[in-house]
N, C-alpha and C positions, 0 to 999 in steps of 0.2 A: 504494500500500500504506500503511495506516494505519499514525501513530508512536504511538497514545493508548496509556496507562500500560499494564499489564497488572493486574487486576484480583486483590484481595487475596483468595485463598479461604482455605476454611477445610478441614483438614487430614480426610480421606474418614474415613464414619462406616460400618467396614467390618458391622457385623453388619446395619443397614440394605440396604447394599449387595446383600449376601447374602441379603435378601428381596424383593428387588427382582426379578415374575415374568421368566420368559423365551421370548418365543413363537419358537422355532428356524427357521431356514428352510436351505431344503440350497443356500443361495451357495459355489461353493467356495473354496476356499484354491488362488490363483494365486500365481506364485513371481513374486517383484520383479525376477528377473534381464531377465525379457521387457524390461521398462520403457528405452523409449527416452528422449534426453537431456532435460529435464535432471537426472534422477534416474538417482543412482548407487547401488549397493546391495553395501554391507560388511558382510558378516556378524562381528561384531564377536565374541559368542562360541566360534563355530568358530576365527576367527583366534589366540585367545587359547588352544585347544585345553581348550576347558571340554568336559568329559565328556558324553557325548551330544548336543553341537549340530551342527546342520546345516549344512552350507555353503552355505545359500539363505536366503533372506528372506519366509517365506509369508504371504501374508492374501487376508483375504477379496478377491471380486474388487469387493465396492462402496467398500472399504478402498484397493484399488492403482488404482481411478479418479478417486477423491477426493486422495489422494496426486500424481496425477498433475495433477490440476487445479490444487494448491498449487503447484505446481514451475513450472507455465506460467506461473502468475501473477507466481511472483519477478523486482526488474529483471534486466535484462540484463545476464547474467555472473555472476549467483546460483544455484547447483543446491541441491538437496535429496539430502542421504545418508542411505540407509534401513538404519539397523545391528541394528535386531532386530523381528521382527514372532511368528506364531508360533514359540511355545516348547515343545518336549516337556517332558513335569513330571518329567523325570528333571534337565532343566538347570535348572528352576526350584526346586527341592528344593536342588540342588547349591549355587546361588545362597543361596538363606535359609538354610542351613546355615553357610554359609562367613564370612558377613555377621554372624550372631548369635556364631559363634564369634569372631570379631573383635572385636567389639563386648563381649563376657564379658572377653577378655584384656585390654580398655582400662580396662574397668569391672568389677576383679572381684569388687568390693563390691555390687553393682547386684540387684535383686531378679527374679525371674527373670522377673514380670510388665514390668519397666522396660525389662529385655535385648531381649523380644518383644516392646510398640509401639516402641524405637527402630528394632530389624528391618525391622518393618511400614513405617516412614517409606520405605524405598526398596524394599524388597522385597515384593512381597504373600506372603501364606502359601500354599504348596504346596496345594493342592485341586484335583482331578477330580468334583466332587462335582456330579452333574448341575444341582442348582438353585442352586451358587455357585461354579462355576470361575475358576480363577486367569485373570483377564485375558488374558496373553497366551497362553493355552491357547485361547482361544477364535476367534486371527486377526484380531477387532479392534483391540486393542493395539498399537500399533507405536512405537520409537523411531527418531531423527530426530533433524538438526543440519542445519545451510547450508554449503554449500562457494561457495570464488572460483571462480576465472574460470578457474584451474589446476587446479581439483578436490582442492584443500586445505580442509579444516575451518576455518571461521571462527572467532573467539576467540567462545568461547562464557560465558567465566570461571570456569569447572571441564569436566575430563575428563569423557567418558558416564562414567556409571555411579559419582559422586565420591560417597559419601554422608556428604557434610558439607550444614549449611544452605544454603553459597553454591551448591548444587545447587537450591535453592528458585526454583521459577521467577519469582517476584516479588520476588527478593531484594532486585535494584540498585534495584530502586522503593523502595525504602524507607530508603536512603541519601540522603542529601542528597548527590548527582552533579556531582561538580565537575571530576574530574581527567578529560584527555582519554579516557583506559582504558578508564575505567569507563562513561561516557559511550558508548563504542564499543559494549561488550558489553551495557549497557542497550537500545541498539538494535538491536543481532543479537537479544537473545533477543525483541523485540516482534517483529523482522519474522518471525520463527519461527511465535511464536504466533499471531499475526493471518494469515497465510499460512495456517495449520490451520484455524484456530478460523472464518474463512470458509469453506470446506469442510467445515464442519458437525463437527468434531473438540472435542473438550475433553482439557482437559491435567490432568494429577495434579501438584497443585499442590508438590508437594515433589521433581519431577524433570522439570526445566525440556525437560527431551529426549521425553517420555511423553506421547503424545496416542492416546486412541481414539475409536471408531465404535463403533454398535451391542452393542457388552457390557454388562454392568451398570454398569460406573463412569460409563461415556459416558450414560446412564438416567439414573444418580446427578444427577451436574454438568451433566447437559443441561437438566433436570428431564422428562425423558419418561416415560410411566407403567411400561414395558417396555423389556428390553432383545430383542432380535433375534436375536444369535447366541451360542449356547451353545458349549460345548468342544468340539472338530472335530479334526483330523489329517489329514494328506494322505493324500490317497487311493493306496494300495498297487497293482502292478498283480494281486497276488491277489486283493483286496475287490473290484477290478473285474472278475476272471473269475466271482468265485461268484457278481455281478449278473449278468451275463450267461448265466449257464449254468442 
């Protein structure tokens, strides 16, 4: 597994993004719990009892075989934890809301455009919008950390979901890396991303934990002309009787 740096991007150019076409295909949304070791799968927002999340971990199924290939590839006694993949936009609403209101009470001099791209840095904006869906509405998106050998989290140098810059996933690059620490966590977050980023993934470069497939961002930072999977939802067993019937 490669140590090379992690590569300095530049922070997602969302209205682009969002014309970025989308040719759909019906892959579905397989739940992570199947996933044998070394992939472990925390639903991090159910756990937390955030409003509407699911107690599973959905995506696509070319999403949980790529994820799976990452995890094979980690050395031995390294697993892969999979804490959020599809997202209903009733959690992702809940999410930018919560975030921007936070972020108003830190800053409440801040202009209302400032409030909303610092937002945008960790949260995408709330969309169902067939030709720009919120990433992780579409089962592409997934987050992700390394566990030991005990199925403990590795030191990552910020919590999921921390929305400070040390959540930047090239941050310790850009330190001069001296103390043992930080030197550690320089290296967990490469084996991360190079663990993805072989697997055909790209990371949002402002949350070290955040890699997709086939969505628009992954188009974005991939540079591919199209993205593959639009917003999806797991299949109900009513939507499968009214196929059927």
């Amino acid at each position: 597994m490669t140590s090379a740096p992690i590569p300095q991007l530049s922070a997602p150019d969302w209205p682009a993004i969002g014309r970025i076409s989308i040719v759909t295909n019906d892959e579905p949304l397989v739940p992570m719990s199947l996933a044998p070791s070394p992939i472990k799968m925390f639903p991090a927002y159910a756990k937390q009892g955030i409003p509407g999340a699911v107690d599973e971990c959905h995506v696509r199924e070319g999403v949980y075989r790529r994820l799976l290939a990452a995890a094979r590839g980690l050395p031995r006694g390294i697993g892969l934890i999979v804490l959020d993949g599809w997202r209903p936009w009733r959690v992702q609403q809940y999410l930018f809301d919560t975030l921007f209101e936070a972020i108003r009470e830190r800053y409440p001099n801040a202009y209302e455009a400032q409030l909303l791209e610092r937002t945008r840095e960790f949260v995408a904006l709330p969309s169902t919008d067939p030709a720009a869906p919120s990433p992780h509405l579409t089962g592409g998106a997934v987050d992700v950390t390394l566990s030991d050998a005990d199925g403990l989290p590795l030191d990552m140098g910020t919590l999921f979901d921390d929305a400070t810059p040390l959540s930047h996933t090239a941050y310790f690059e850009r330190l001069n890396v001296s103390g043992a620490y930080q030197r550690r966590v320089r290296d967990n977050r490469r084996l991360l991303y190079h663990a993805m980023s072989e697997q055909g993934f790209t990371n949002l470069p402002s949350e070290w934990w955040h890699f997709d497939f086939g969505d628009q961002l992954w188009a974005y930072y991939g540079d591919h002309s199209q993205a593959i999977y639009g917003s999806t939802e797991p299949l109900r067993i009513e939507d499968r009787w009214r196929r059927q019937l």
